[in-house]
DOBA-995833 format. One record per residue: residue number from 0; residue in one letter; y, z negated, x of N, C-alpha, C, CB in turn. Coordinates in steps of 0.1 Angstrom, whole numbers, plus 2048, in hexadecimal, padded with zeros to 3 digits. Glycine has a CB too. Layout:
N
@seq = NUM | type = A | n_north = Y | n_up = Z | n_east = X | ca_north = Y | ca_up = Z | ca_east = X | c_north = Y | c_up = Z | c_east = X | cb_north = Y | cb_up = Z | cb_east = X
...
This chain:
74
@seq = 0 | type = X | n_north = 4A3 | n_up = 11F | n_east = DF2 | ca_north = 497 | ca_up = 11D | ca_east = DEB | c_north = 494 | c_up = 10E | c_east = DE8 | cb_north = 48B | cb_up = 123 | cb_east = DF3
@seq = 1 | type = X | n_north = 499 | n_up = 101 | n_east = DF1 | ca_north = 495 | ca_up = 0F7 | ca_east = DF2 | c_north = 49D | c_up = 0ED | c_east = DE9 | cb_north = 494 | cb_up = 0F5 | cb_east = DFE
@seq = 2 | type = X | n_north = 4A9 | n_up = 0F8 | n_east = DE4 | ca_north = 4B5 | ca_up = 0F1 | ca_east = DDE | c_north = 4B4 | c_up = 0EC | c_east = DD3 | cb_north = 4C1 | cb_up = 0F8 | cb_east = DDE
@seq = 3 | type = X | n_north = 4AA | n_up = 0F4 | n_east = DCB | ca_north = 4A2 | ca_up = 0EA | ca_east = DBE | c_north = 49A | c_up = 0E5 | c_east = DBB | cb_north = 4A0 | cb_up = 0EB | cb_east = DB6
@seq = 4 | type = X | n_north = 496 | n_up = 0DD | n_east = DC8 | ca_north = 48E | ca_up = 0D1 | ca_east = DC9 | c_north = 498 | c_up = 0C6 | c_east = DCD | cb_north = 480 | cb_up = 0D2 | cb_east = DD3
@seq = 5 | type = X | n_north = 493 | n_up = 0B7 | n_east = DC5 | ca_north = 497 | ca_up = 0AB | ca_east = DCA | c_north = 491 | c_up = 0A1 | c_east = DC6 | cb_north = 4A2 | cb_up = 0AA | cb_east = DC7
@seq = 6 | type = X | n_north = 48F | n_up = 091 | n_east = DC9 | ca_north = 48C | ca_up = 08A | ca_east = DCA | c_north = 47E | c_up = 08B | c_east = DBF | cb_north = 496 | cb_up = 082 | cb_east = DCA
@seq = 7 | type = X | n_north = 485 | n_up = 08D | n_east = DB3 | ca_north = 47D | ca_up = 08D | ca_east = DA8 | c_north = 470 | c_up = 097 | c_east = DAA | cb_north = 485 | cb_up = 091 | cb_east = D9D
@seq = 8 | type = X | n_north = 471 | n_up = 0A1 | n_east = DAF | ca_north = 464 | ca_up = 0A5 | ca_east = DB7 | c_north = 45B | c_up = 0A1 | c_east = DBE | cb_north = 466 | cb_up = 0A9 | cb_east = DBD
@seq = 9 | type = X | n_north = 45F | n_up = 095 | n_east = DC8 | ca_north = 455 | ca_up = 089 | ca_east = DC8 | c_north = 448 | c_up = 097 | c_east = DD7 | cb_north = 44C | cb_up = 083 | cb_east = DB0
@seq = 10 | type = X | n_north = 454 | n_up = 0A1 | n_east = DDE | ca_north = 44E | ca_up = 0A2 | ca_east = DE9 | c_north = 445 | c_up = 09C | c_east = DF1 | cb_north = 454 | cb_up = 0A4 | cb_east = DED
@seq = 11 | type = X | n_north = 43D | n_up = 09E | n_east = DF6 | ca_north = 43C | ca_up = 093 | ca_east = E03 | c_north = 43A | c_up = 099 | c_east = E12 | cb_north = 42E | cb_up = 08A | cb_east = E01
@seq = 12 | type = X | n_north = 43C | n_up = 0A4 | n_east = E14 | ca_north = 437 | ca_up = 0AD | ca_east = E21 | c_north = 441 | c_up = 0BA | c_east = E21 | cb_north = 426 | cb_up = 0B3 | cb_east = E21
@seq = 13 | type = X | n_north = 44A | n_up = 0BE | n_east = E22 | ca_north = 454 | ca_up = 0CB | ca_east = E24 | c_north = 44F | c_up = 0D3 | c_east = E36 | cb_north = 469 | cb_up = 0C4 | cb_east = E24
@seq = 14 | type = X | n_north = 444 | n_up = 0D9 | n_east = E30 | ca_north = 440 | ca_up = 0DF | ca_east = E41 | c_north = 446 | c_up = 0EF | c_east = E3E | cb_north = 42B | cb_up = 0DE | cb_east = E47
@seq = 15 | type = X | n_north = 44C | n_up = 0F1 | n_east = E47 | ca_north = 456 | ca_up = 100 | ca_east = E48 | c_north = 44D | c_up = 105 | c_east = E57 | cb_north = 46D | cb_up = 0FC | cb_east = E4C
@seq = 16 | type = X | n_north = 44D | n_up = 113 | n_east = E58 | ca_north = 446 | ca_up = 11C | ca_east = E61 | c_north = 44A | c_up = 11A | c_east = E6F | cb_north = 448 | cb_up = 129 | cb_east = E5D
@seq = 17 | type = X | n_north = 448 | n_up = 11B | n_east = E7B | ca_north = 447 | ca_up = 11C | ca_east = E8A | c_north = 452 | c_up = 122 | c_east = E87 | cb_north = 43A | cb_up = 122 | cb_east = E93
@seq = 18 | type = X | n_north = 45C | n_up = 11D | n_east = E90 | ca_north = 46A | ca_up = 125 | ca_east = E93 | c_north = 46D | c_up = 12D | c_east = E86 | cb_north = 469 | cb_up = 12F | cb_east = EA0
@seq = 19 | type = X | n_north = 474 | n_up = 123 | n_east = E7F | ca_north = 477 | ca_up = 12D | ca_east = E71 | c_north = 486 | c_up = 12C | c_east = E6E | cb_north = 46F | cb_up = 128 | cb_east = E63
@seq = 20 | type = X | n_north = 48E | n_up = 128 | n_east = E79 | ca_north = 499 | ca_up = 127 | ca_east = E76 | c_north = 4A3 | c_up = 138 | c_east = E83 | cb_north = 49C | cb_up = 113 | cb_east = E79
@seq = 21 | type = X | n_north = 497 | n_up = 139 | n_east = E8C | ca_north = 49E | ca_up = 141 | ca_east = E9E | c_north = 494 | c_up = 14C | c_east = E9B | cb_north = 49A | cb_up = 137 | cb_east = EB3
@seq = 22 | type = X | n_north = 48A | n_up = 152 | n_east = E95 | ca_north = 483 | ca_up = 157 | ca_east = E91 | c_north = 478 | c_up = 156 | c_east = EA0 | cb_north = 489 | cb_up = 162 | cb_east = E8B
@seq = 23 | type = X | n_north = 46D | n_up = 15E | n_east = EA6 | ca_north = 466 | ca_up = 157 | ca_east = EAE | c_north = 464 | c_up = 165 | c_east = EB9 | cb_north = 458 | cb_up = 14E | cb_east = EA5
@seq = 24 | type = X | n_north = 467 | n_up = 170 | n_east = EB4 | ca_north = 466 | ca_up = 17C | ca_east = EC0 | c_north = 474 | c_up = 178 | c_east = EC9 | cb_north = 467 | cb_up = 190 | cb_east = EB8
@seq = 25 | type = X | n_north = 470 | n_up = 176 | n_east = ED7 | ca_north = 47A | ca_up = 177 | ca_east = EDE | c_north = 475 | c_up = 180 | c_east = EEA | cb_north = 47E | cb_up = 169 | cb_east = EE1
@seq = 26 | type = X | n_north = 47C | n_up = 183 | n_east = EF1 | ca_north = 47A | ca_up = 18E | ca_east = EFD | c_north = 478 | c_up = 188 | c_east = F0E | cb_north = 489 | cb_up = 197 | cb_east = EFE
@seq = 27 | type = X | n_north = 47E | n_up = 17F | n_east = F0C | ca_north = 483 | ca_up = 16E | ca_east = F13 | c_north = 485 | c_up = 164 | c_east = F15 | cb_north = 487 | cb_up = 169 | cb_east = F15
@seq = 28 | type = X | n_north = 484 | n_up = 160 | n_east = F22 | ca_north = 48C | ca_up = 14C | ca_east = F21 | c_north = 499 | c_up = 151 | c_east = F18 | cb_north = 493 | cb_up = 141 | cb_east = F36
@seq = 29 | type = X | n_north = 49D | n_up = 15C | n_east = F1D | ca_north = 4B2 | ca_up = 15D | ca_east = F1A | c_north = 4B0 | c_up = 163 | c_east = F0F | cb_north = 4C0 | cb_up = 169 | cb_east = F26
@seq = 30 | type = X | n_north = 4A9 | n_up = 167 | n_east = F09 | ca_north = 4AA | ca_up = 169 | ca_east = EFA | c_north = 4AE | c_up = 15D | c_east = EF5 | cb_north = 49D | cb_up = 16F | cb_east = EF2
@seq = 31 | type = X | n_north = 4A2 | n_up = 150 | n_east = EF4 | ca_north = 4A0 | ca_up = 149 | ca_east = EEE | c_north = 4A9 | c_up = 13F | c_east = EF1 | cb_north = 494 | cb_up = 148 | cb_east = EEE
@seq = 32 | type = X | n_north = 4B2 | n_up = 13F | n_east = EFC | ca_north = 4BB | ca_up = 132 | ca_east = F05 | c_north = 4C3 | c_up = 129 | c_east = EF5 | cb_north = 4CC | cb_up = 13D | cb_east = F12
@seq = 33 | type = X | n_north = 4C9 | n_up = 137 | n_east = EF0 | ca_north = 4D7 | ca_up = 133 | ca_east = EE8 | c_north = 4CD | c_up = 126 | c_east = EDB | cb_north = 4E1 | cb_up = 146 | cb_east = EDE
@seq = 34 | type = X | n_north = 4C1 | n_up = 128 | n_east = EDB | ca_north = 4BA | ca_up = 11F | ca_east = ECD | c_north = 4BC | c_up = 114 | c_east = ED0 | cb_north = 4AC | cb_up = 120 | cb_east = EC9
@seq = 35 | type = X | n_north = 4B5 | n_up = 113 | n_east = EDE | ca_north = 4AA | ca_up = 106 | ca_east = EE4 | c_north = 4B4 | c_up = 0FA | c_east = EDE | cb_north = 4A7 | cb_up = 105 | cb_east = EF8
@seq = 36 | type = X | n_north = 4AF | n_up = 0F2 | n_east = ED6 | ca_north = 4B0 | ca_up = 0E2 | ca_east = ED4 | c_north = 4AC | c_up = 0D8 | c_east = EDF | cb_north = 4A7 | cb_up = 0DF | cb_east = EC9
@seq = 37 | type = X | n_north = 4B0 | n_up = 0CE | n_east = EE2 | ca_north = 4AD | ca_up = 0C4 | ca_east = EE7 | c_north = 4A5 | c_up = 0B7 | c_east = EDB | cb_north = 4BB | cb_up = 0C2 | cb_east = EF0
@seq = 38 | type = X | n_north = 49B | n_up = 0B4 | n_east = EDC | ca_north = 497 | ca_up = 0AD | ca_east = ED1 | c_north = 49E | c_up = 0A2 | c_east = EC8 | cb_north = 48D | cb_up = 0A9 | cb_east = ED3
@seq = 39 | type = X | n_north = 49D | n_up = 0A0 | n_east = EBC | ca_north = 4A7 | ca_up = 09A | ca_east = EB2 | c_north = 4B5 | c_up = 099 | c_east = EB5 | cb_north = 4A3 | cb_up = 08C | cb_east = EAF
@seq = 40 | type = X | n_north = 4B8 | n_up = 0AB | n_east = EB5 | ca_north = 4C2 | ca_up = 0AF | ca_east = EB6 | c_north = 4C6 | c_up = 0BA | c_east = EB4 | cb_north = 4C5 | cb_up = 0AE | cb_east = EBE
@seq = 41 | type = X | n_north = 4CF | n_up = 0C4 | n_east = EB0 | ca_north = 4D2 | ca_up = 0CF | ca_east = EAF | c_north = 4D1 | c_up = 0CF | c_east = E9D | cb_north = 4CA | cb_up = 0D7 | cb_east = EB8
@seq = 42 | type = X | n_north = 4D1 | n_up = 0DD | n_east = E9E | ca_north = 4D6 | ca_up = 0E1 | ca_east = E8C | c_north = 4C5 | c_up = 0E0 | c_east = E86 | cb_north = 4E0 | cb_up = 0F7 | cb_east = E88
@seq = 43 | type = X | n_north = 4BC | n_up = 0E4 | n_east = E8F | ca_north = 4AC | ca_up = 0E4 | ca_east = E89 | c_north = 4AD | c_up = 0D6 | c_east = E80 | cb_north = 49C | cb_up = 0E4 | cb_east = E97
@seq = 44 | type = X | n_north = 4AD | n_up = 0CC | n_east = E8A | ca_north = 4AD | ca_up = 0BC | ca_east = E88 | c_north = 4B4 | c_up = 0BC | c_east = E7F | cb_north = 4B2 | cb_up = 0B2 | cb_east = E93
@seq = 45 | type = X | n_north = 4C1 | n_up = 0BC | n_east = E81 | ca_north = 4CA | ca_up = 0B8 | ca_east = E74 | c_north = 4C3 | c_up = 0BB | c_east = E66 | cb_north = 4D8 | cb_up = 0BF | cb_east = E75
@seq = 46 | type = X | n_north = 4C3 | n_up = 0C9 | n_east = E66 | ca_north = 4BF | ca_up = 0CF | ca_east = E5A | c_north = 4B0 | c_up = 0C7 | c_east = E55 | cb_north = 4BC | cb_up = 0E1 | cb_east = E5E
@seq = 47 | type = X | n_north = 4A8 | n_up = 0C7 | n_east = E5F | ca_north = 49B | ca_up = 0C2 | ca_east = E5A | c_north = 49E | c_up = 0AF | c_east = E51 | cb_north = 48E | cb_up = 0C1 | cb_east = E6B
@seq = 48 | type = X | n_north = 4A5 | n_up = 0A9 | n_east = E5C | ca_north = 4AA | ca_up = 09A | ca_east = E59 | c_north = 4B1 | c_up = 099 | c_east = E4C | cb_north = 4B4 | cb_up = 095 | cb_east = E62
@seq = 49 | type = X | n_north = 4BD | n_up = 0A6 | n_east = E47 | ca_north = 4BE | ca_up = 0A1 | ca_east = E36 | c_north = 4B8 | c_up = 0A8 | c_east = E2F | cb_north = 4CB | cb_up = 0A0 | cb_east = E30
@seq = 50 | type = X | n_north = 4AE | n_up = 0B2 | n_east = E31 | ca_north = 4A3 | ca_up = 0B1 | ca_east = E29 | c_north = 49C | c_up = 0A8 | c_east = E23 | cb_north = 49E | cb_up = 0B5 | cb_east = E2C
@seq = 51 | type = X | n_north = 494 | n_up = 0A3 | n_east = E32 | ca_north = 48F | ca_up = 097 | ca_east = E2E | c_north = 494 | c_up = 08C | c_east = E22 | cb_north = 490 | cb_up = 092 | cb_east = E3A
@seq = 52 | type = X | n_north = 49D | n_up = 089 | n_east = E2D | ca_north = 4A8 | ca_up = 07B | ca_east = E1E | c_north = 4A7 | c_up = 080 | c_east = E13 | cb_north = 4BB | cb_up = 078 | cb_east = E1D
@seq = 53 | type = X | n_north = 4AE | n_up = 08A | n_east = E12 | ca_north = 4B3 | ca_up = 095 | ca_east = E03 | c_north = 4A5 | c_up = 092 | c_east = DF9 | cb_north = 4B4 | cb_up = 0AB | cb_east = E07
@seq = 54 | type = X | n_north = 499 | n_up = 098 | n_east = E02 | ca_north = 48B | ca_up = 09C | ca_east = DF7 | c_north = 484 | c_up = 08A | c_east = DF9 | cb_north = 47D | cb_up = 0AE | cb_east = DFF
@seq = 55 | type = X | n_north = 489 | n_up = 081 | n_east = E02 | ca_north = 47D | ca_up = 077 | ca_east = E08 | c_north = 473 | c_up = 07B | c_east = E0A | cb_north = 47A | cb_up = 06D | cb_east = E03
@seq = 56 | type = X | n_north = 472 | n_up = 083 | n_east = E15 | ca_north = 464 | ca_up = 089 | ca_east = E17 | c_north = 460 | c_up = 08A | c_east = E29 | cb_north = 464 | cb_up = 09A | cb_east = E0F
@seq = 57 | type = X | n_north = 456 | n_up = 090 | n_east = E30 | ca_north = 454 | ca_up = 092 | ca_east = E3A | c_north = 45A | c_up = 0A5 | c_east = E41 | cb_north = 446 | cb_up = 08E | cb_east = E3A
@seq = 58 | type = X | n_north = 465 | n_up = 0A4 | n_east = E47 | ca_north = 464 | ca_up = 0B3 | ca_east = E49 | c_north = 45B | c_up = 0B7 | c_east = E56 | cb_north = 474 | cb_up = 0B9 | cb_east = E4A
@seq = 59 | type = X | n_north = 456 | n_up = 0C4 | n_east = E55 | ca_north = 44D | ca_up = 0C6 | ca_east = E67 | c_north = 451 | c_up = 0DA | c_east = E67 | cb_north = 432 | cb_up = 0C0 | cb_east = E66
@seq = 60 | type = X | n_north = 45C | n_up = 0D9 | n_east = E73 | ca_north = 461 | ca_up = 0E4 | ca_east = E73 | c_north = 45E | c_up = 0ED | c_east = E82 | cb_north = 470 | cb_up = 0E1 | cb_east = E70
@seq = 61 | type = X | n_north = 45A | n_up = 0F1 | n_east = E84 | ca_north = 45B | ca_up = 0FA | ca_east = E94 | c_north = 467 | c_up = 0FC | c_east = E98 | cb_north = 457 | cb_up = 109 | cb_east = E94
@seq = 62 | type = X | n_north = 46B | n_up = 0FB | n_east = EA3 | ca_north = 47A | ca_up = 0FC | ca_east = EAB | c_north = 478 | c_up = 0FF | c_east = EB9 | cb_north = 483 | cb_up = 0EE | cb_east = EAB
@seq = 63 | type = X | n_north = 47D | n_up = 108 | n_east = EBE | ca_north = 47F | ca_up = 108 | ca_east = ECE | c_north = 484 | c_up = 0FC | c_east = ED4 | cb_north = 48A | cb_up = 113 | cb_east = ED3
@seq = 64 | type = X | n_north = 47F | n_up = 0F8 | n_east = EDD | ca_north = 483 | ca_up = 0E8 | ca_east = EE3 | c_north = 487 | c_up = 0E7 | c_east = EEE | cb_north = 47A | cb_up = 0DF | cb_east = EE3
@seq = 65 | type = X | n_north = 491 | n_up = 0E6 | n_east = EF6 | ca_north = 495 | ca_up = 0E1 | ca_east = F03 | c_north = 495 | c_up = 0D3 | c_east = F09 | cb_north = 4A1 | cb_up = 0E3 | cb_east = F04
@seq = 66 | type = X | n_north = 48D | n_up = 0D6 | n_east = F16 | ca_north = 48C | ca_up = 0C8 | ca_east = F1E | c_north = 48E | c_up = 0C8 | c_east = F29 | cb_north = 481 | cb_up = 0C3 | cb_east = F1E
@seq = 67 | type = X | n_north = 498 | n_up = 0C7 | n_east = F30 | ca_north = 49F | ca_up = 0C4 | ca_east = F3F | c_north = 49C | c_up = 0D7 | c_east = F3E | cb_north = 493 | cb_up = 0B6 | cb_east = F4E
@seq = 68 | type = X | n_north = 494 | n_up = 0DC | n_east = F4C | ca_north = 492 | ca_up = 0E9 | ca_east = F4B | c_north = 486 | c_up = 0F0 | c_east = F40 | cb_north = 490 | cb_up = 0EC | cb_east = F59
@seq = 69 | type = X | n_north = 483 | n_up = 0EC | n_east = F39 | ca_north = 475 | ca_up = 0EC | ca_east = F33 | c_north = 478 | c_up = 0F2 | c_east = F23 | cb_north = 46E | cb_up = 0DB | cb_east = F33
@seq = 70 | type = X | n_north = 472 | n_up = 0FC | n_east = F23 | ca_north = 473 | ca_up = 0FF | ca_east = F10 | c_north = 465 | c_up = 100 | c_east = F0A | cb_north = 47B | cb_up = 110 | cb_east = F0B
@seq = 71 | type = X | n_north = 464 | n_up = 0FC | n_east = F00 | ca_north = 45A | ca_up = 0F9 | ca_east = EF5 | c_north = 457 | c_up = 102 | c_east = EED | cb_north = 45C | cb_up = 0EF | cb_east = EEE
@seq = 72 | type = X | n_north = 44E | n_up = 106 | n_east = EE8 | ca_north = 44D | ca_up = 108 | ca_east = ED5 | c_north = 44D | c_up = 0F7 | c_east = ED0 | cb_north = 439 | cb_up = 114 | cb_east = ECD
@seq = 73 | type = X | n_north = 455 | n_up = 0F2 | n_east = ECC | ca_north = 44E | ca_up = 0E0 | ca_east = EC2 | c_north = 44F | c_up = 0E4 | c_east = EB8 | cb_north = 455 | cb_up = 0CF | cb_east = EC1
């Protein structure tokens, strides 16, 4: 859907839904293990980062997040 937008669009905010990449029903910590990111990292990040460049814009995405033992909705 995002593939025919670019610069010239002159975006400024690409905000995508709460966990829209792992979907957000899980049963578990162990459902959800295999997603968890560690922040500005994983495929969420990546993906959001050349968006960003691509459109020059702000992306704001939901991702499961890992921290030492600790998981997130961010």
């Amino acid at each position: 859907m995002l593939s025919d937008f670019s610069l010239s669009d002159n975006i400024d905010i690409l905000i995508l839904s709460e966990m829209v990449f792992t979907g957000y029903k899980f049963l578990n910590k162990d459902d959800i293990s295999p997603y968890l990111e560690i922040a500005g990292t994983g495929p969420t990040f990546d993906w959001c980062a050349n968006q960003a460049k691509r459109l020059g814009c702000y992306v704001f995405c939901g991702y499961p997040e890992k921290e030492g033992d600790k998981m997130y909705n961010s």
